[in-house]
Structure formats: structure tokens, C-alpha cells
N, C-alpha and C positions, 0 to 999 in steps of 0.2 A: 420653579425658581425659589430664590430664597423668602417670597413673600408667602407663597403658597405652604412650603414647608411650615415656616412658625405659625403661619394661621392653625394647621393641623396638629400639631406639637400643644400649641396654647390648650386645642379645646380636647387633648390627651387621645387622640389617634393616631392608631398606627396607621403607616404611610404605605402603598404599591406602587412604586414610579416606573414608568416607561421610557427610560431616557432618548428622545431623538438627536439633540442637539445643545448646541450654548452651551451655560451654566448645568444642564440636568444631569449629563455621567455624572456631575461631581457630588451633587446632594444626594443623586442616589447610594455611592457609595458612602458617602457623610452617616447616612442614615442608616445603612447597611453594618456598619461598621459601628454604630450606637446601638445595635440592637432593638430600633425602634421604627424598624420598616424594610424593604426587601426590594428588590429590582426585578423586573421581566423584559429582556430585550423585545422590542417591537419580531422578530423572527422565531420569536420561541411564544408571542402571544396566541396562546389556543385555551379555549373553554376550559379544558382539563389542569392546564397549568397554571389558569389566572384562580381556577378553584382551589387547588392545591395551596398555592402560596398566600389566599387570602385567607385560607383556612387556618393556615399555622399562625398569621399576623393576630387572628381574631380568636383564639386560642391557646395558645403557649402563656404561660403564666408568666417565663421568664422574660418575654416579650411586654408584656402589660409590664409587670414592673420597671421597666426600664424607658416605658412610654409615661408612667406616671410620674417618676423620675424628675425627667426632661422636662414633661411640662409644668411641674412645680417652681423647677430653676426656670423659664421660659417667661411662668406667668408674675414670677417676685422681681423681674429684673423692667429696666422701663426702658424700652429700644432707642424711644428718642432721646434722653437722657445719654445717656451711654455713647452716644453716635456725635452729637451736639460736645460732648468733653472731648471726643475725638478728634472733632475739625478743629476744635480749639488749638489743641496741644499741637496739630499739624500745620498752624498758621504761628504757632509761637516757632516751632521748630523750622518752619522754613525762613521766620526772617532775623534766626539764631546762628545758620549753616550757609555758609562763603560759599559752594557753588549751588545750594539747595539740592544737592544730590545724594541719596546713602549709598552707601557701597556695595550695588548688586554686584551678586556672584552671577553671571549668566558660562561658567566654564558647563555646567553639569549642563548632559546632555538631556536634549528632548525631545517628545514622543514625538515620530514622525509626522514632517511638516510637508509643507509646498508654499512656493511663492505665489504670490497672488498679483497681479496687477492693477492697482487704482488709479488711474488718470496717470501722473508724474511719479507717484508713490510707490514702491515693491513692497507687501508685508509680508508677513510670514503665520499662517493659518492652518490647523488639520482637519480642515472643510473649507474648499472652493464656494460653494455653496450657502455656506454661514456668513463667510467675510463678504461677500459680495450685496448679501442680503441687507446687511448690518450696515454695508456701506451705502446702500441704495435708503434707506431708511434716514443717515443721519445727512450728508451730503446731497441729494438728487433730493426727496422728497423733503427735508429741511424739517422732520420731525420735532426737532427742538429749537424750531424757529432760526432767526436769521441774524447767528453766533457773531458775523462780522459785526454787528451794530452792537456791543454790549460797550457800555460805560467802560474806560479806563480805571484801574483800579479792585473792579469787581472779584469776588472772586466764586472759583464755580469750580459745584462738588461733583466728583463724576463717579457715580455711586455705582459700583458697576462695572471696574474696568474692561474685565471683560481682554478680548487683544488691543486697546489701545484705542479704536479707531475714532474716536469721537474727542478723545483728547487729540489725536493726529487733527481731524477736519480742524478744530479750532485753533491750533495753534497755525496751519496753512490758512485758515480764512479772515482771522484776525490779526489785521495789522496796525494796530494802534490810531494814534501815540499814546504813548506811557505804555502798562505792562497791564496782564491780569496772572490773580494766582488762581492755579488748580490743583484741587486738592482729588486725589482719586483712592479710590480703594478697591480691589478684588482680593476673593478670600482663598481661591485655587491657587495654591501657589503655582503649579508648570504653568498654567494661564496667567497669572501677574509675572513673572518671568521672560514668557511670551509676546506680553503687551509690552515689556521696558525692551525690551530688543527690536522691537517695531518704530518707539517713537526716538531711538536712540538710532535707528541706521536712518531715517527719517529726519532729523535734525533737530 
């Protein structure tokens, strides 16, 4: 995930990910595509290949420079700073914009899906598996506690979006009165795309 990545970036290591799920295809290809770490499908992991590819991570020069790079820009920037001017600007903008809505494009197609069934809900997921997981986590087990009770007014960051689902629970399990704002972020674009199509057939 993305915590584990800049932990590794900051202290100027190259990265081996083994994407199973979530967020990880996409930092691995992030990373892959920065020249500053490599992927190994879980079906291609065998001793010979996990050596191979850590060998070239931990040798290529051009590799290292571009690890050292990164983490220079990594370690002069201050996350929270950065993230903190974000929600700002996204709290001035939402009570700037008449319907609080910008104008996704969802025409472009995406990478094969499947509907999923939550309770009342249909979303739309490319893992049965993951959405279900995700949804037993924030809904059934109340991992972020128990979203109906929050103060009117409040507003909550959903750092993560991820397919939506957790901005979906809250907005079905909280019903006022008065309003809260949510401020969400995901950095995948086909998955933020994903997730505005979920909470937009959704309601």
C-alpha cells in the first residue's frame, strides 16, 4: 500500500512487490514504471525468479539512481502538510460548486468487472472476493466504528477510496439531521472512476 511504499522510498530502497489485491497491481506498476522497483506475480514466485529480479533491484545502477532520486523528492516534501492544504482546498471547493459535483467522464471503458451484491446495494468490482471482504470489514464488523452516530456537520476524510464502499455504508447509515461532508481521495484513476460509478448508481 501506499504507506509501505513511501516508508521504503524515504529510507532509498528498492521495492519487490507481489501484487495480490486492492491498491497493490497499482503501486506496483507505479513503481515499475519509476524504475524504482519491479513486480513478481504470486504464480511466477519461485527462488530462481525472486533471485533474479532482486538481483537486478540491488545492482543496476540505473536502478539506484532513480531510487535515490525519489527518495530525495520523498524525503524534502512533508506528507502531512501537503494532504492537510488538500482537504482544505476540497472543503473551500465543495461549499464554492452548486451541485458539489465535478464532471466525471465515466464513458471510457473499464477493465473487466462483475456486479457484486451488498445487502440492497449492486456495486460493481474486478474481485468478488475483495468487495466483499471490504464490505464485511467496514459494514458487518463496524471497523471504523459506528458511522450513524457522528455529529451533524462533521466532516470525514476517506483517505482511500478505493471502490467507494465505505463512503457508500455511510452515506446509507447515516441519516441525520443536517448534512456531513466527505472528502475522499483515490489515486488509481480506473478505481476512482470505479468507485464514482458505485456511489452514483447507489444514490
Amino acid at each position: 500500500g501506499v504507506g509501505t511504499t513511501l516508508a521504503a522510498l524515504r529510507a532509498s530502497l528498492p521495492q519487490l512487490l507481489v501484487p495480490l489485491a486492492f491498491d497493490q497491481p497499482f503501486w506496483a506498476q507505479r513503481l515499475k514504471a519509476l524504475n524504482v522497483g519491479d513486480e513478481l506475480s504470486l504464480e511466477e514466485l519461485t527462488v530462481p525468479n525472486l533471485s533474479r529480479k532482486l538481483r537486478h533491484l540491488l545492482t543496476d545502477p540505473d536502478v539506484r539512481a532513480s531510487v535515490d532520486t525519489m527518495s530525495s523528492k520523498v524525503r524534502s516534501e512533508c506528507g502531512l502538510q501537503v494532504a492537510m492544504a488538500k482537504i482544505l482546498e476540497c472543503v473551500e471547493l465543495a461549499k464554492t460548486t452548486r451541485s458539489g459535483r465535478p464532471p466525471f467522464d465515466l464513458t471510457q471503458p473499464l477493465q473487466p468487472l462483475r456486479p457484486v451484491r451488498l445487502g440492497e446495494a449492486t456495486v460493481w468490482g474486478r474481485c468478488t472476493g475483495e468487495v466483499r471482504y471490504i464490505h464485511q470489514e467496514i459494514a458487518e464488523e463496524q471497523c471504523y466504528g459506528e458511522l450513524a452516530k457522528l455529529p451533524a456537520g462533521s466532516i470525514v476524510v476517506d483517505a482511500g477510496l478505493n471502490l467507494g464502499l465505505f463512503s457508500l455504508h455511510l452515506a446509507q447509515s447515516w441519516r441525520g439531521p443536517g448534512a456531513l461532508m466527505v472528502l475522499a481521495f483515490e489515486p488509481a484513476a480506473e478505481t476512482y472512476r470505479l468507485a464514482v460509478r458505485n456511489l452514483q448508481e447507489n444514490g
